[in-house]
N, C-alpha and C positions, 0 to 999 in steps of 0.2 A: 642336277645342279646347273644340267646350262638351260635351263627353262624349256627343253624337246619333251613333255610331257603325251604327248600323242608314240614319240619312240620307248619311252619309257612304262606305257600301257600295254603295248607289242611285248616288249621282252617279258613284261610280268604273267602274260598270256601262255607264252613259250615256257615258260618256268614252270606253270602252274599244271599246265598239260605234262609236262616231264615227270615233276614232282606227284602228278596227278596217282602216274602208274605200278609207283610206291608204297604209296598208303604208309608212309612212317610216322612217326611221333615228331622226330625230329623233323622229320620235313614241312609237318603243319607248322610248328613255330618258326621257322624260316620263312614259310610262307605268310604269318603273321604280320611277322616283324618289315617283310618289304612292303605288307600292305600298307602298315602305316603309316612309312616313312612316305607311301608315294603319295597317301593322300593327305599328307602334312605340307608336303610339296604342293599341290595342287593348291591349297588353300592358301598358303604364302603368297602366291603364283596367281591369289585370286581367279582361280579356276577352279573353280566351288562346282562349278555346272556340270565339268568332264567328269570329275569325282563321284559325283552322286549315280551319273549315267553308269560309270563302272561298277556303282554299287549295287545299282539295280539288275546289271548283269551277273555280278556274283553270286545274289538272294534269286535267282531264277536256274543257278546252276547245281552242282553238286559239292561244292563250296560254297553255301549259303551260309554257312555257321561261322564263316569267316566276317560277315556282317553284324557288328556286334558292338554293344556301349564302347569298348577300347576301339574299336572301329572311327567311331563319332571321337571319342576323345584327342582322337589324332587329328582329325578336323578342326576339333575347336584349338587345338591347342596355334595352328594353323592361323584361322581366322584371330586369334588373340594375340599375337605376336605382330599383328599389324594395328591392333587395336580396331580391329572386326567387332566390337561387341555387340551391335543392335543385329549382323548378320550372326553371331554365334546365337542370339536369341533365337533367331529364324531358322535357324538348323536345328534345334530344340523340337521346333514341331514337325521337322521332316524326320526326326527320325520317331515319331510315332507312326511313320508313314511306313517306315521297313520296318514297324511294327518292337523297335527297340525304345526301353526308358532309361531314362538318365541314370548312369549309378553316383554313387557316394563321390567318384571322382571326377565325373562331371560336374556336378553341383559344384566341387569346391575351387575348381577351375575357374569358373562361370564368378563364382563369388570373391574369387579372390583378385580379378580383374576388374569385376563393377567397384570392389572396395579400393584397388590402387588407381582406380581413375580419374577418381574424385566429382564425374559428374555423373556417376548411377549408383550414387549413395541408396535412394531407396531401393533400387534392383538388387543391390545388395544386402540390405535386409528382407528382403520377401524371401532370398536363395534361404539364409539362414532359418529364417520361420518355418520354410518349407523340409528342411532338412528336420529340424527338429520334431515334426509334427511327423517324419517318417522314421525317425528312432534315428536316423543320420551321423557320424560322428562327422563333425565341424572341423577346421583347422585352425589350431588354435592363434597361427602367427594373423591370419584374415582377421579372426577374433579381436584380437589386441590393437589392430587398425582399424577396426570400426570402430572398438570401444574409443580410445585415439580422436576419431574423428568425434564422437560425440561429446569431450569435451571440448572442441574446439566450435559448437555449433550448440553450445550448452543454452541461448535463450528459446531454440525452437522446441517448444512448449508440446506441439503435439509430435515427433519424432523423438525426441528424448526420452520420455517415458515408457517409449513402445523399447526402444534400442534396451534401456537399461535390463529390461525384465526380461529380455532373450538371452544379456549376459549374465544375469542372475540363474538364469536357468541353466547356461552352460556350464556355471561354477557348478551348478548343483551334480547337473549330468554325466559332467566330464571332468572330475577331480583330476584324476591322473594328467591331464591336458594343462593343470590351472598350473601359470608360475607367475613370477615375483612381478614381471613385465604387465602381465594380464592385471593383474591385481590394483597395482600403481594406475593404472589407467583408470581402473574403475572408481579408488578409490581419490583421483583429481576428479573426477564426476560428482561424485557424492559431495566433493568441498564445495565446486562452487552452484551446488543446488543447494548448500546448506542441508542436508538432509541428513544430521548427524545420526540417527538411530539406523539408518542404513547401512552407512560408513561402520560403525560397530560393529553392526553384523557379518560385513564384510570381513574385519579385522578378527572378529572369532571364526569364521572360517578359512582364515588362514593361516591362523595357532594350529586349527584342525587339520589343517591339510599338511603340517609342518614345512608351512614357507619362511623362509627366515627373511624379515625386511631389509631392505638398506638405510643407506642415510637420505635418501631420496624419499622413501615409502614412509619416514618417520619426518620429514619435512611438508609432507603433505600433512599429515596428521596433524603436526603442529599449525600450520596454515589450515586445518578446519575448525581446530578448537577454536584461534585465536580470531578467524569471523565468528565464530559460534559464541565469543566473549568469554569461554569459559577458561580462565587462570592456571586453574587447580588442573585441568588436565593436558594444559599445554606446559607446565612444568614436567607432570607424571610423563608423558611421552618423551621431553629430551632427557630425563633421568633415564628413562627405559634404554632407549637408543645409546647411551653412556653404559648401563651395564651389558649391554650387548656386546662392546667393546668399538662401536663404529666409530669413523671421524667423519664429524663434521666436514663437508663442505662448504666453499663460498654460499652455494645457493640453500644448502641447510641452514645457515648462520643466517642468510638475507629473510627465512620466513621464519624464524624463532623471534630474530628483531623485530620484525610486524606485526607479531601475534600477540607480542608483549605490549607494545606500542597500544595496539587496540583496544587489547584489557586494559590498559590503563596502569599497566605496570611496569613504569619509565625505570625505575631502580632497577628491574632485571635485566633492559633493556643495556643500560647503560657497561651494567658487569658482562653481557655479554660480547659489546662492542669493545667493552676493554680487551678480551680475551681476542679478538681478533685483531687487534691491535698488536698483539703479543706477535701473532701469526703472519703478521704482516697484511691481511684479510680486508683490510678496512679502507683502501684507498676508492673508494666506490660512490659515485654520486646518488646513487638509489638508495643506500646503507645511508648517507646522510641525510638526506631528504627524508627518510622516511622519522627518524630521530626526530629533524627539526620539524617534523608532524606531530611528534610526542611532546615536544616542547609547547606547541600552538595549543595542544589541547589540557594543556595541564597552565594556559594562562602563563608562560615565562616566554616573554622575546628578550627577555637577558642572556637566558642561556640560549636560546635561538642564536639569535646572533653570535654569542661567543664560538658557537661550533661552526658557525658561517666562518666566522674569522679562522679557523682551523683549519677548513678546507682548503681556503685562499692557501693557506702557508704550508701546505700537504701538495699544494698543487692540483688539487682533485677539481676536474670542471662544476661549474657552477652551473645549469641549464636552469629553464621556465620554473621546472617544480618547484625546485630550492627556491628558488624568490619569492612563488608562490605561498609556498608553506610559511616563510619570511612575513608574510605581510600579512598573511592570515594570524599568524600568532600575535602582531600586534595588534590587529584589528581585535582579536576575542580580549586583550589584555585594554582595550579601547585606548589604543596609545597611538590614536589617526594620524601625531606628529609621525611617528616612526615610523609608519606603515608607509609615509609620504617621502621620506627617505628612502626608505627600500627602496622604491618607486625609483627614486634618482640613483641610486646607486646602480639597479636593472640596467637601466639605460646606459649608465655612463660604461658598462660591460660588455652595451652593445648585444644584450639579453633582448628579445623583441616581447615587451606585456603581450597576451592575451585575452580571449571572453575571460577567461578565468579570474586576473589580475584585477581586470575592469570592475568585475563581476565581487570580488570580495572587497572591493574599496568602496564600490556601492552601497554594499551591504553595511557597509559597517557606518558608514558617512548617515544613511537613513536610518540606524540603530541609535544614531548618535543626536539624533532632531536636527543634523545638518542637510537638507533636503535642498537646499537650491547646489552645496559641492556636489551631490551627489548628480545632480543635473547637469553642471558640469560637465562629470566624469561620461557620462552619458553620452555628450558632446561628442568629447572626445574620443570616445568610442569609435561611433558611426565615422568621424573624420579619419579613423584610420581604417576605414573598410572593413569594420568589425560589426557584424548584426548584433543586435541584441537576444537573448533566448531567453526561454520563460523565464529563468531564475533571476534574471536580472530586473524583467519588467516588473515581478512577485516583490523581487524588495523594492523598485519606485513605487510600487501601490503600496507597501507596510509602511514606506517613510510616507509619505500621503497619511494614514491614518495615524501617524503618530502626529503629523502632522496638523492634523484635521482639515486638510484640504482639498475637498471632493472633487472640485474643478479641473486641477490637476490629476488625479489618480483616475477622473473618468477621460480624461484627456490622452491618459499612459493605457488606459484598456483599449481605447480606438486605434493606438497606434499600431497597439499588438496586432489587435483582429486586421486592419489595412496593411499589415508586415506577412501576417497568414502567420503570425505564432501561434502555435495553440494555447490557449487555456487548460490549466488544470482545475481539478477541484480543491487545490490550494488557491489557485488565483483567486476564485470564487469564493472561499471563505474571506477568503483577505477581502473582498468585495463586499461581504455581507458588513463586516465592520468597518469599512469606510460609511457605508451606507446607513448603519448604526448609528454612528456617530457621528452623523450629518441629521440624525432627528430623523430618518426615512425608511423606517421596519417596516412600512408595507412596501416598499420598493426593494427590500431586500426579501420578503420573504415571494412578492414575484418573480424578485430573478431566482431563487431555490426552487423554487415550484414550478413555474413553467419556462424561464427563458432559456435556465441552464440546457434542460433536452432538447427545445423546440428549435432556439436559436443558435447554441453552440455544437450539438450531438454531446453533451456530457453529463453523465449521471449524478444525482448529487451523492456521495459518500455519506459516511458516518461522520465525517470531519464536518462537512458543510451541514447538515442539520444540528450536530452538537453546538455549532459556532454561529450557527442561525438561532438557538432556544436559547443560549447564555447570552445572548446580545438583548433578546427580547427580556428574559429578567434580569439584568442588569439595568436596564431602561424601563425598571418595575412597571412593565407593559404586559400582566398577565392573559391577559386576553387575546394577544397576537403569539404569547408563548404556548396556550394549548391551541389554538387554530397551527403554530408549525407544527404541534404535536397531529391535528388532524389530517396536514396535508401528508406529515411521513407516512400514516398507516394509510393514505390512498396511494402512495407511491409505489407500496410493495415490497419495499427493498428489503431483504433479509442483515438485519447492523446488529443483531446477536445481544450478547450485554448492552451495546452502546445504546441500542434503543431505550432497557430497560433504566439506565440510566441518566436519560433525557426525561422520562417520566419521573422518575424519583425527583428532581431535580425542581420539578413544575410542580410535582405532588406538596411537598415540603414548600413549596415558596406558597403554595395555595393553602394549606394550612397556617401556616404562617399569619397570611394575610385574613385569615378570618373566614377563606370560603372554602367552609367546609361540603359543602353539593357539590363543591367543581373540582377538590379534590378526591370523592367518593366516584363522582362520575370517573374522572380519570384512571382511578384504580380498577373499576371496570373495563376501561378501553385496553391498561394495560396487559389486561390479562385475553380478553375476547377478541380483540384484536388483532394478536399478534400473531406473525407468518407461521406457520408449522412448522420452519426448522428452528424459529425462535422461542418455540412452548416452554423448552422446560426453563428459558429464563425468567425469574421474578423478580419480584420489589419482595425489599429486607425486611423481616419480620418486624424489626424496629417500627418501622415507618407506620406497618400498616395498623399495629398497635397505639401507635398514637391518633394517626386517622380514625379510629377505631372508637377510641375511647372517647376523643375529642368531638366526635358526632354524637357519644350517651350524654356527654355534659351539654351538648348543645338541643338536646332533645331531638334530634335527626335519627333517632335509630329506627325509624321505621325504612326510614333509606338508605343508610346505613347496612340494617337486613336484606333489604333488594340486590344491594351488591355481593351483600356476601354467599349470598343464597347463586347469585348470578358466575361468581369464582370457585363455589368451593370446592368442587372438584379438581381444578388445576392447580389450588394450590394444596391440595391435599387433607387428609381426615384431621390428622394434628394438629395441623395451622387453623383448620376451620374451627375446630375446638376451642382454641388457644384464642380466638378473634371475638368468637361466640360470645363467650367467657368474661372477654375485656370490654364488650359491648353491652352483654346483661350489668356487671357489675357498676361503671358507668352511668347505664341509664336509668339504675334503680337507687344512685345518690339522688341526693340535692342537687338542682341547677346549680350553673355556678352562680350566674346574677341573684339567686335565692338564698345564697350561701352568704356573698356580701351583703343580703338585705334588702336588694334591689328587686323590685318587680314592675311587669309593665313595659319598660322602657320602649318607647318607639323608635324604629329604623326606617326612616321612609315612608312616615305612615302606616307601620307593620311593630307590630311586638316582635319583642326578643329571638320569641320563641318560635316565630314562623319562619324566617330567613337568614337573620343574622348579619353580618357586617364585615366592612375594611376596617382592617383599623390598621392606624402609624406607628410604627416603632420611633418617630421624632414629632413630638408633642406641640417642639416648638416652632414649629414648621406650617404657617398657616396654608399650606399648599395642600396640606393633609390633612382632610376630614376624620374627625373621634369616630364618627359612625351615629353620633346620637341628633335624635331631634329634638329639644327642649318642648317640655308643655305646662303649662300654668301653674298654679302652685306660690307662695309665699315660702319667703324663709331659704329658698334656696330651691333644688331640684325632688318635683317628687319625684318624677323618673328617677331610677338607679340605673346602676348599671358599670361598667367600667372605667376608672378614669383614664385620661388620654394616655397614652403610649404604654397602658398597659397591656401586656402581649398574652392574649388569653390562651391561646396554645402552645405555649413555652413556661418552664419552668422560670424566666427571669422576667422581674416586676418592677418597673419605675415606678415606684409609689410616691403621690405628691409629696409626702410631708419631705422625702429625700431630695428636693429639689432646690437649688438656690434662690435666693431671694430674687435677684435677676429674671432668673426665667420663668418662676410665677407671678412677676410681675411684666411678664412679655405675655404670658399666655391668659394674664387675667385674672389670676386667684389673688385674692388679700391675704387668704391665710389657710392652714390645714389645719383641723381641728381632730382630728382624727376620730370623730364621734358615728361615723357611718354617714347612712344617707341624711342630705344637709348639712352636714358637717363643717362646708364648706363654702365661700363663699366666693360665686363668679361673676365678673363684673361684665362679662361679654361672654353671653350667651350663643350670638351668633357663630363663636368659633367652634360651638360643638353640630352647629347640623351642617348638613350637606348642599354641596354647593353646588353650583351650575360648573362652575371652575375645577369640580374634583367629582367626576362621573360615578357610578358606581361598576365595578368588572363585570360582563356581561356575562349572563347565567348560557347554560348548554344546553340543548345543542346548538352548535356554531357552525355557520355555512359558510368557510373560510374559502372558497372559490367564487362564492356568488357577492362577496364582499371585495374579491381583490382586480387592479384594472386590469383589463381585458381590452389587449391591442386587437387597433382596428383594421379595416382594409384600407383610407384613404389617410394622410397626413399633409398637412397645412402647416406655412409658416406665419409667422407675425413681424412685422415689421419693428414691432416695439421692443426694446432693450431689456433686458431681465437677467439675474444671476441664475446660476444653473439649476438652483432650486426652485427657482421662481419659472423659469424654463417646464420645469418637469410637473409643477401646478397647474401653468398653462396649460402642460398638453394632455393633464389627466380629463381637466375639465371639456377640452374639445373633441375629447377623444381619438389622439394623435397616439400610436402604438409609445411604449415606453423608449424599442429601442432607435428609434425615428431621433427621439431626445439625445440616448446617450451618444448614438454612431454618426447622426445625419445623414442628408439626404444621400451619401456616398455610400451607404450600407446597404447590400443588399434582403429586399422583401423575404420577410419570413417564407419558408414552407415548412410543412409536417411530415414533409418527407425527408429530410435531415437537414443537417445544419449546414449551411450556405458555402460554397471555394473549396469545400473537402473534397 
């Protein structure tokens, strides 16, 4: 005790020579027991060095047996009391040196110090792995603090998983070991990984084990359901926890109201909040706030606000959330007056807005086609020292396209990127339909293609191709809708259903339109081309039966064959029967043009029966070519063939004579005679051929990289004035990179080796 460790070596000497001449039982334990204390002393004493030397003297004498794991245990226990850990490592491997290994209670020594240190977390699970893998029994209190710490570290993604399956294994291992504490911990893991089939599991092995929960273990439970959405079992659990006979606590009560809130079931909510009411329970700013979140999302700032008023008169503080929630619930009820309110009322509280505040008035102002308030707010923002972050910039680029105004929303992307926000791949869909709807789908389907990786380091998702092909046909631009279809199967990316449902999508608008090769092509890509983990996804039997059929009446089934011949094994014996089938039967009808009477008909300089055609579902739309070429002939048309906006791959038919007087005299006809071919008589022949003005969709294959611009190495300015579209004509044609246009010269030069200031 007085730190004379050199006098305290002497007398153990003298002892041991005494002791020596005995040989008793009880004398060896005596002699033990001072060995330990002395070299627990030594190591407090950080005289690790003296300690070892006397051990090496002991392991050379006739007490060598006195060197021994409890030997080191007293050591470590020593060095860990000063929070030695990295020297308790080191003495680890000295005592493989006296030829001694660790036991059971070294390990848990060792682990139960890396675990309360907090900074040799992973030292602490390799102890545990290691015990395990040596049949080890663990300590269960260590246990329950790692477990502990791994909800408290629940995003890191590659230590989570590893932690949870050692404590899966310990439940398994060490039943006896498992209680209520242990459990609770694992079972806050499992809530907030979402991971409810786990959580179950857990919970039948604790029926098993017969651990009886608390109101804490059933508060968790409801707080999984109730992120998990599921109603039906976040009622069954506080029924359970009721027949149990448990009470509720505050913090029971605060995750039964969230979980309710979530699911969307404000009336349970409510009875519950009542019942704490009763209890006195309810004077709680987070109990309200979270309510007046149920309120936001069920569209009522009436009763938002009434329970606001509640508070006031309850006395309960009012913080950021609460206003929050406030103004968000009138924002979704679009009641921007109100929400403008709040706003004033915040202030006059001496409440300080936040991104948050900023951030939902934005939203809602750009939701609302008010894009210059929103701009504003914006202002406002930055003036109070408030950055902006992605979600904020996401809604000035969606009020931009609701907007329709590119200049701005490419204005709000620069700022990001010269701010160093990052981009998502929400920003980037939101981008593709600015860009959409500025008339510029090869400029959006370059930025999905290559600028996203090249330029930003970001992948495009399922979101940004789905939001890249519906743009393309919605701007009934088929042609640039399968070229995004070509660029996603050069991307790689494995999108599961989404992909197969991007093709449906294009298959169906390509039949539609008449081109039947480009949707039989397609049904090939779909299925040949898709990643390995995307095989067993297909297109709906529906579909391909009409494609199918829709290629016999068009006389394509020799092509038609090729493909099917080219899928049939992926999509299996039955379906290829079932296609077989719909395709013999099909192609051994009547044409359809042969059916109405029609033959011949030229497309292009091509019969019917060779290619086939676009045709319009709006007839009166001279923007939009029938698909026919007129040729000579009296009396009206010998060509046959379909009249305008009739839809030959759909069961619905604009027949002339069903059309108003109006519009066959906008389109030309004098009259419908219903007599077949000639029947009728047009006075503008011109509106049935094809025009320079109405291209025809270009057939496959398509080389949708060697068609799109390709930024260069050197960029040029022009002195000359130009809108930003006119801007980006410019620099296609001089071959100025794209992003030179949107960022300017303050942007920095692409490289391939990631994306620029990361």
């Amino acid at each position: 005790q007085d730190g004379r460790m050199d006098h305290a070596q002497e007398a153990f000497r003298r002892i041991r020579n005494t002791a020596g001449m005995r040989r008793s039982k009880e004398g060896f334990g005596g002699m033990r027991a001072m060995l330990h204390y002395f070299l627990e002393s030594c190591a407090t004493a950080n005289q690790v060095a003296q300690a070892l030397g006397f051990l090496d003297e002991l392991k050379a004498s006739s007490e060598a047996r006195l060197v021994s794991s409890a030997a080191f245990n007293a050591l470590l226990r020593g060095l860990l009391s000063r929070n030695g850990f990295e020297e308790a490592q080191w003495l680890r491997t000295e005592m493989l040196r006296f030829g001694v290994a660790p036991n059971e209670a070294s390990l848990n020594l060792l682990m139960d110090t890396a675990a309360r240190s907090g900074s040799h977390m992973d030292e602490a699970w390799d102890i545990l792995e290691e015990m395990q893998k040596q049949n080890l029994k663990a300590d269960k209190y260590t246990v329950s603090i790692l477990t502990k710490q791994l909800s408290d570290r629940i995003s890191d993604k590659r230590r989570v998983p590893r932690g949870v399956a050692m404590v899966e294994h310990f439940l398994k291992m060490q039943p006896e070991d498992v209680d209520e504490v242990l459990v609770n911990s694992l079972l806050d893991v499992f809530c907030k990984l979402g991971d409810m089939p786990r959580l179950e599991a857990t919970l039948d092995r604790m029926r098993e084990y017969g651990i009886r929960g608390s109101a804490v273990t059933y508060g968790t439970i409801v707080k999984a359901y109730g992120r998990a959405g599921n109603i039906d079992r976040v009622l069954q659990a506080w029924e359970e926890m009721q027949d149990e006979g448990l009470e509720a606590n505050a913090v029971t009560y605060g995750c039964m109201l969230d979980a309710c809130v979530k699911c969307g079931h404000l009336e349970k909510a409510l009875q519950i909040f009542a019942i704490m009411k009763q209890r006195g329970l309810h004077r709680n700013t987070i109990l309200y706030a979270t309510l007046i979140k149920g309120f936001a999302k069920s569209k009522d700032p009436l009763a938002a606000k009434n329970l606001y008023r509640e508070m006031r008169s309850e006395r309960v503080p009012c913080n950021v959330v609460v206003f929050n929630s406030l103004i968000d619930a009138c924002v979704r009820a679009c009641d921007l007056q109100g929400a403008a309110e709040v706003l004033q009322e915040m202030t006059a509280t001496n409440v300080r807005p936040d991104l948050i505040t900023f951030s939902t008035l934005i939203k809602g102002y750009c939701s609302n086609g008010e894009l210059s308030k929103a701009m504003r707010l914006q202002e406002e923002l930055q003036a109070r020292q408030l950055e902006c972050d992605e979600i904020v910039y996401n809604s000035l680029l969606e009020g931009c396209v609701k907007a329709g105004d590119l200049q701005l929303g490419l204005q709000m992307f620069s700022e990001m990127r010269q701010k160093h926000v990052r981009p998502s791949a929400v920003t980037f869909s939101i981008l593709v339909k600015l860009l959409s709807r500025a008339g510029r789908l090869d400029l959006a389907i370059h930025l999905v293609s290559k600028e996203m990786r090249q330029m930003h380091g970001v992948q495009p998702t399922r979101m940004v191709w789905s939001c890249l092909v519906t743009c393309c046909l919605k701007a009934r631009d088929l042609s640039r809708a399968v070229m995004a279809l070509e660029l996603l199967d050069n991307d790689g990316a494995s999108l599961g259903i989404g992909r197969i449902s991007m093709y449906s999508a294009v298959i169906e608008s390509s039949t539609t339109s008449g081109e039947v090769s480009t949707a039989l092509q397609l049904i090939e890509w779909a299925y040949t081309r898709a990643p390995p983990e995307d095989a067993r996804a297909g297109l709906s039997m529906d579909l391909l039966k009409r494609v199918f059929e829709t290629a016999g009446f068009r006389g394509a089934e020799g092509e038609a064959q090729d493909v099917l011949d080219a899928i049939g094994r992926r999509v299996g014996e039955h379906a290829r029967n079932v296609l077989q089938d719909t395709l013999s039967r099909s192609a051994s009808g009547p044409r359809v043009e042969e059916s109405l009477g029609f033959k011949g008909a030229k497309i292009q300089g091509s019969s019917l029966d060779d290619h086939g055609s676009s045709w319009s579902s709006r007839p009166w739309d001279r923007s939009y070519s029938s698909g026919f070429e007129a040729y000579g002939g009296s009396g009206g048309w010998e060509t046959g063939g379909y009249w305008p906006g009739q839809d030959m791959y759909s069961s619905l038919f604009m027949h002339p004579h069903t059309w108003s007087p109006d519009v066959l005299a906008q389109q030309g006809w004098s009259s419908w005679s219903g007599q077949g071919p000639g029947g009728w008589d047009h006075r503008d022949e011109k509106a049935f051929a094809r025009t320079e003005a109405s291209p025809a969709t270009p057939r496959l294959p398509l080389k949708a990289l060697d068609t799109e611009p390709t930024p260069a190495t050197t960029a040029g300015k022009s002195s000359v004035h130009r809108s930003p579209l006119e801007e980006i004509d410019h620099a296609e044609s001089m071959g100025i990179p794209l992003q030179k246009v949107l960022f300017g010269d303050s942007f920095p030069e692409v490289s391939l080796d990631g994306p620029p200031g990361l």
